[in-house]
VONU-904035 format. One record per residue: residue in one letter; x, y, z of N, C-alpha, C, O, CB in turn. Coordinates in steps of 0.1 Angstrom, whole numbers, plus 5000, padded with zeros to 4 digits. Glycine has a CB too. Example, Ala and Ser with C-alpha at 12.3 -4.5 7.8 and 13.67 -1.06 7.14 Angstrom:
// VONU-904035
A513249435078512349555078513249675078514249675085511349555090 S512849785071513749895071512950005079513450115080514149945057 
// end
This chain:
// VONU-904035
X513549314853512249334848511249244856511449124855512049314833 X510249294864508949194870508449084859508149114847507449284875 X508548974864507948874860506848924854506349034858507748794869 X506148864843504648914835504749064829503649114825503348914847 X505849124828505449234821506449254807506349324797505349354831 X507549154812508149184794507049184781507249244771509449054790 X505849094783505949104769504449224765503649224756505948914762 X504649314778503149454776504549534770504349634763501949574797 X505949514770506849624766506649644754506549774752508149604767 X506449574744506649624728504949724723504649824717506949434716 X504049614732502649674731502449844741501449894738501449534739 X503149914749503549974754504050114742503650234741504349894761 X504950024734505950154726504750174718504650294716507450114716 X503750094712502850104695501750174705501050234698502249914684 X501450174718500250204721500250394726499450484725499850084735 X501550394730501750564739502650614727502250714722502950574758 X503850564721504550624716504350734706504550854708504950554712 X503750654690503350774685501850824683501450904674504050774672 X501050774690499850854694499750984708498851064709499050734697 X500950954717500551054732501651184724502651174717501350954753 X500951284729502151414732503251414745504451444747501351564734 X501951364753502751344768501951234774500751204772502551494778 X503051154783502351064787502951074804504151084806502450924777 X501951054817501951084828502050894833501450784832500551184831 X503450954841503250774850503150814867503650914872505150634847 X502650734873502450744885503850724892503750764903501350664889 X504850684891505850624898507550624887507550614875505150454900 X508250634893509750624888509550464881509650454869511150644902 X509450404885509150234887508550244871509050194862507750174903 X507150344870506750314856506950374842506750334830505650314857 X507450504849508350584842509650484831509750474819509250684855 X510550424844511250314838511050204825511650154815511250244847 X509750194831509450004819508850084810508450024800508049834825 X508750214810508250274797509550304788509650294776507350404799 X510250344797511550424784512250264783512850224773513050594792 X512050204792512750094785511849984771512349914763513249984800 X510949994772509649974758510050064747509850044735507850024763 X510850174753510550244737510450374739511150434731509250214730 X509750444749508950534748510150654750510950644760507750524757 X510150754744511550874746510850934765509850944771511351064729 X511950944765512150964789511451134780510251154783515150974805 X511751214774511051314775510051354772509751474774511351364771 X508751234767507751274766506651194783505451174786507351244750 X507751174787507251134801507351234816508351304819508051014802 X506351224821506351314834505851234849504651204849505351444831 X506351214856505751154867505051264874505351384876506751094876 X503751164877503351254885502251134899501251084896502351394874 X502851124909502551034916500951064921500551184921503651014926 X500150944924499050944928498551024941499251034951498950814928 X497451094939497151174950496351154960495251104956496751274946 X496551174975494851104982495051264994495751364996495050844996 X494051214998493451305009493651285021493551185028492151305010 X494151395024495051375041493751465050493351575047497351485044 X493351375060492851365068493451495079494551505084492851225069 X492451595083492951715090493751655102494951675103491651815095 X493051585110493451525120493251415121492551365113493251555128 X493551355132493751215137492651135144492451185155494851215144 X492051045143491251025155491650995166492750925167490450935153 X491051035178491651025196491350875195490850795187490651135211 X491950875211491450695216490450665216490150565210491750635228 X489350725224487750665223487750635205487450525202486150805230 X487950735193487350655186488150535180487550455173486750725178 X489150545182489550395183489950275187490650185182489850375181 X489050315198488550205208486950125202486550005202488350305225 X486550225196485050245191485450165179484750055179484450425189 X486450185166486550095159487049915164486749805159487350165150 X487749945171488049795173487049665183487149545185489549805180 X486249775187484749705196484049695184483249605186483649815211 X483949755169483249715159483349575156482449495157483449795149 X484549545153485149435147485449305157485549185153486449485141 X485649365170485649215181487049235185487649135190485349025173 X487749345184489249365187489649415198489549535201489749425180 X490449305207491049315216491849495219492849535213491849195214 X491249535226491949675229493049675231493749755225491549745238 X493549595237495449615239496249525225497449525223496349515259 X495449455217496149375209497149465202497149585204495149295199 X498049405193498849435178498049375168497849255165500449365176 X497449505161496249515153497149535135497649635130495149685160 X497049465131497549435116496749415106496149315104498249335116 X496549575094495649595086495849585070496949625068495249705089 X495349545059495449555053493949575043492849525044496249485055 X494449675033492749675025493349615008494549605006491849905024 X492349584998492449584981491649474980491049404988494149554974 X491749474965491149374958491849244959493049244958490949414944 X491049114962491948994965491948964953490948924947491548874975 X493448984948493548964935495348894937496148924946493249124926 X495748784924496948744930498348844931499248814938497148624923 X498448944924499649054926499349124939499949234942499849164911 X498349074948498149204959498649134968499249194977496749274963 X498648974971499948914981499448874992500148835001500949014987 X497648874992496748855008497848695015498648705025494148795005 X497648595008498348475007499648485017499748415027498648434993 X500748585012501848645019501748665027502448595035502248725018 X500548805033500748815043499848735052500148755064500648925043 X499048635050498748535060499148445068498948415080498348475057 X500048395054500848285058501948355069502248285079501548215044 X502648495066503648545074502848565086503448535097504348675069 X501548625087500648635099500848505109501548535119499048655093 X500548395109500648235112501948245114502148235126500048125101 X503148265108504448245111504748325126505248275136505248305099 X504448445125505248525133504348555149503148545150505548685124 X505448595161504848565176505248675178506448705179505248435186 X504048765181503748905191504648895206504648785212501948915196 X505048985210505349005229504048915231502948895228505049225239 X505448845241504048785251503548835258503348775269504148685259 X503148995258501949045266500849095253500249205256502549185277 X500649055244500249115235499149035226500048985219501349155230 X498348995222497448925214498148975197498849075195495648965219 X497848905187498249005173496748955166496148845168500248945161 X496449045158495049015153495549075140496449155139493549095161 X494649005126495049055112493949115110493049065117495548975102 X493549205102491749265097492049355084492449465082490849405111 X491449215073491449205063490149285058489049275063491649095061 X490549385046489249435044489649475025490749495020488749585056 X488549475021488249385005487649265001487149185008489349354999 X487749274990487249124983487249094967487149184959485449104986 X487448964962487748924953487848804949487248724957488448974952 X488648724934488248634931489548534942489648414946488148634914 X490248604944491348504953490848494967491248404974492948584955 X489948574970489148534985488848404990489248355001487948604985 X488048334980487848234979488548114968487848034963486648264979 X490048124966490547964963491147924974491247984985491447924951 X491547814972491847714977492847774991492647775003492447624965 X493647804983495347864993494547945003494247915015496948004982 X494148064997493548165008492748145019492748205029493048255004 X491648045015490248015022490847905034490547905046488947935010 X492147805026492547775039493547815047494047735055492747665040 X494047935045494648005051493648065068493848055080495048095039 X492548135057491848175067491148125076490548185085491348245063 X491147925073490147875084491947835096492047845108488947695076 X492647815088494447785098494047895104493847855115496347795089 X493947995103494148135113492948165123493148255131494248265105 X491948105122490848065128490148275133489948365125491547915144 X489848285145489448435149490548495153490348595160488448445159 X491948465150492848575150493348665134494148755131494148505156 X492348605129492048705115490348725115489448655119492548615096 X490348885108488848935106489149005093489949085089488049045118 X487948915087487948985071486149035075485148995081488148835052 X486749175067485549245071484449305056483449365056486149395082 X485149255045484549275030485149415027486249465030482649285028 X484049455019484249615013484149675023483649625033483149685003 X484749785024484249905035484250055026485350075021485349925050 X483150145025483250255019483850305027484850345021482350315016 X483950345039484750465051485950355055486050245059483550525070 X486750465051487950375053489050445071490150425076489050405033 X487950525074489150595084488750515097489750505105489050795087 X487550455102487650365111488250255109488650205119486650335114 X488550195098489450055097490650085100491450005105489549995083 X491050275095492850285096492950295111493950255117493750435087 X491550355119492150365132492450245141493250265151491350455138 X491950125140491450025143493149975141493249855145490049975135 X494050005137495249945132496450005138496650135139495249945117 X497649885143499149975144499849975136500950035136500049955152 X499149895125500549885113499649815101498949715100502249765119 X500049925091499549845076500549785069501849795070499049935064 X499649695062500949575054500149585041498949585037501149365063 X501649595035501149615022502049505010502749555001501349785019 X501949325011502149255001502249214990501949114985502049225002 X502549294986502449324969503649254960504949274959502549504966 X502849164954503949134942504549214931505649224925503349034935 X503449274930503549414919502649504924501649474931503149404903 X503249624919502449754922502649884914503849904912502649784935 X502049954911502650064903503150154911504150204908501750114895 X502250214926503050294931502550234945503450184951502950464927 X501450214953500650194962499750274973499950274985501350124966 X498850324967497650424971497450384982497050474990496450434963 X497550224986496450244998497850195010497450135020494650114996 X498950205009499550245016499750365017500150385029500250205015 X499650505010499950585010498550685019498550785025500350594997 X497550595015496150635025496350595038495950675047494650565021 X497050475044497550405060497850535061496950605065498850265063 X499550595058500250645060499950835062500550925067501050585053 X498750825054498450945058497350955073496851045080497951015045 X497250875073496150855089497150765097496850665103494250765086 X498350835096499350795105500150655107501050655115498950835115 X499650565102499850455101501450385098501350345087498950445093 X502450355101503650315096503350215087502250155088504550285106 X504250185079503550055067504749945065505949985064503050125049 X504349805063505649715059505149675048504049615048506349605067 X506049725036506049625022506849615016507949655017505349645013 X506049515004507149454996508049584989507649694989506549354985 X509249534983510149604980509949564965510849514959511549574987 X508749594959508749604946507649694937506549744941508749474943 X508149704927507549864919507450024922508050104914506149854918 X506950064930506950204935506550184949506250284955506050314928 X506550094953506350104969507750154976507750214987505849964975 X508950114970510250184974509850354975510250414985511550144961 X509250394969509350524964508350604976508650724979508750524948 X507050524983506350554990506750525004506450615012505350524986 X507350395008507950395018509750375023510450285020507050315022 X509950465029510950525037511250405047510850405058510650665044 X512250305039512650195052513350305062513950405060513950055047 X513050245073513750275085513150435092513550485102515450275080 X512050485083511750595090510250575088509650625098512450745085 X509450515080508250545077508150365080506950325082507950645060 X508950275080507950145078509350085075510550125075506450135065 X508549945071509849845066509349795051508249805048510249705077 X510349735043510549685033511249605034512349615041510849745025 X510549465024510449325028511049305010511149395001508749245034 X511249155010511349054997509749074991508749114998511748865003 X509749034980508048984974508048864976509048804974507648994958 X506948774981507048654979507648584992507948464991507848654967 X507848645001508448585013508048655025508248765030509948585012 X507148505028506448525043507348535055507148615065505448405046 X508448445053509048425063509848635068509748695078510248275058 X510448665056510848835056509448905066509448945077510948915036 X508648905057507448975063506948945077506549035084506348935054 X507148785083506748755097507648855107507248895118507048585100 X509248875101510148885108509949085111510249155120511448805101 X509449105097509149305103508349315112508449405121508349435093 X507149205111506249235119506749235132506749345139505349145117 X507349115136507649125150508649215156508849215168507849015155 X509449285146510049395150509149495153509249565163510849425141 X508049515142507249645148506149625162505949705171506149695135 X505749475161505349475173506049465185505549485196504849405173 X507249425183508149445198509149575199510249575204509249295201 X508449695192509349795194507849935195507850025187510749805179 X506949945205505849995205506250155201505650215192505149965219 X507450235208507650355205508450345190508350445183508350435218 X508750275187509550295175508250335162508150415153510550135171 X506950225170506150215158505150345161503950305159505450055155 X505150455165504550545167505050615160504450695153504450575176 X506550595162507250805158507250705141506950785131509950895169 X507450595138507250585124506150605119505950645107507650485120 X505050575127503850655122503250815119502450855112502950605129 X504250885129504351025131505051075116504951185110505351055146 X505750965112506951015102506151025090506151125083508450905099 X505150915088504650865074503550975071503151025060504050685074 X503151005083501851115083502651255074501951325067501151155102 X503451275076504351385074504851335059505151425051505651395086 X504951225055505751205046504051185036503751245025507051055051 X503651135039502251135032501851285025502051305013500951085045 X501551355031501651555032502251555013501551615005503551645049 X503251485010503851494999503051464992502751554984504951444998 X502351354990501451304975499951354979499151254980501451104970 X499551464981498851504981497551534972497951564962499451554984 X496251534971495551524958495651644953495851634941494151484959 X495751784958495751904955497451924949497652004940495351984969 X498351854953499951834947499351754930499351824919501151674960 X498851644931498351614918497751664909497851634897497851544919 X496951754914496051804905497151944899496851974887494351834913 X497952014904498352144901500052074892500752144885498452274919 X500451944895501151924885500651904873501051974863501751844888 X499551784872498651764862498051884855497551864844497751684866 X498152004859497352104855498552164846498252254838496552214867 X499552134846501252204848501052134834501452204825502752134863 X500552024831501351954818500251984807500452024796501551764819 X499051974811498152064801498552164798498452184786497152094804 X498852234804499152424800500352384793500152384781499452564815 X501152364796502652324785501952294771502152354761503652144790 X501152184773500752114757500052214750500352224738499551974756 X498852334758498252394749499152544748498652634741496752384751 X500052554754500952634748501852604736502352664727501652674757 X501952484740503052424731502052454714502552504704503452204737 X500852414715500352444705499952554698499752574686499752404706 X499752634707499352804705500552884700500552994695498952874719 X501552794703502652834700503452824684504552874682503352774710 
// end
């Protein structure tokens, strides 16, 4: 069981149990800590989170065009990450693994952080980010998120917890390969060895070490980005909505019935 959540289990059973007919989890992962709270596996249905796959891809001018936004070296190993700096999202992780780990020496590695929150500014993170000096760019909020994904060879996604992880699942649909932690439903979204890698929680040193696998294996980290785009295709928002439509019609048959 993740740390911090044994004790939402019992509040879990009194809250869904005998008030829901049906209750929708995004992930196998949450499906789990529910039936293990209480809740009967049959009034449960997964139905994973949905995003928008992007028709196509952007060419090189325009992501050349994003990384002259930001001050980014065109030939660098461009390492992205977006969320709320919050402490289950892991910015800290991946910093500190950022500072650990050494790119091809033909290669510069740049991190470009984008979000904001209350962990932005304590202590750990803020001096994280002056240790890393202009080989990290935090860039805040961004509403358009498809120049930041192009701007990137690889998303990282440090998560202490997660329920399933959306905004890996957004990298990955704008082709992106992704490395994360190996906890909650990110197993579920990413495909070690074909779509990305999966790390420890909690360990920079794991995380320094994918990196420099993905950076010193340039074709590997393409066709895994080729893979995730494909693999993305699956959680589709239009897939979400026609399952979700699937469990309504059940309930008000179930009633009509």
């Amino acid at each position: 069981m993740p740390a911090g959540l044994g004790p939402k289990m019992g509040w879990h059973r009194l809250q869904y149990g005998p008030t829901c007919d049906a209750i929708i989890a995004v992930s196998d992962f949450i499906r789990d800590l529910l039936v293990r709270s209480g809740i009967p596996a049959a009034k449960i249905t997964v139905i994973r989170d949905g995003i928008e796959i992007p028709a196509q891809l952007p060419d090189a001018r325009v992501s050349a065009l994003s990384r002259v936004k930001w001050g980014l070296d065109p030939e660098a190993f461009v390492v992205g990450h977006v969320g709320a700096f919050t402490p289950e999202k892991g910015q800290d992780v991946l910093l500190e693994a950022f500072l650990r780990f050494t790119p091809p020496a033909s290669r510069r590695a740049r991190l470009l952080l984008a979000g904001d929150g209350p962990e932005r500014r304590s202590p750990r993170v803020s001096g994280l980010l002056t240790k890393a000096g202009d080989s990290v760019r935090w860039v805040g909020w961004i509403e358009d998120l498809a120049p930041f994904f192009a701007a990137l060879d690889l998303y990282a996604m440090p998560s202490r917890a997660e329920g399933l992880g959306s905004s890996a699942l957004l990298a990955m649909a704008h082709g992106l390969p992704v490395v994360a932690s190996r906890v909650g439903g990110l197993p579920e979204v990413v495909e070690e060895g074909r779509t990305g890698w999966l790390v420890p929680p909690d360990s920079p040193g794991a995380l320094a070490d994918a990196l420099a696998d993905a950076a010193s294996h340039p074709q590997r980290l393409r066709q895994f980005g080729e893979q995730a785009r494909e693999r993305a295709a699956g959680f589709s928002s239009d897939i979400m909505i026609g399952q979700t439509e699937s469990v309504y019609l059940r309930l008000t048959q179930a009633e009509s019935g």
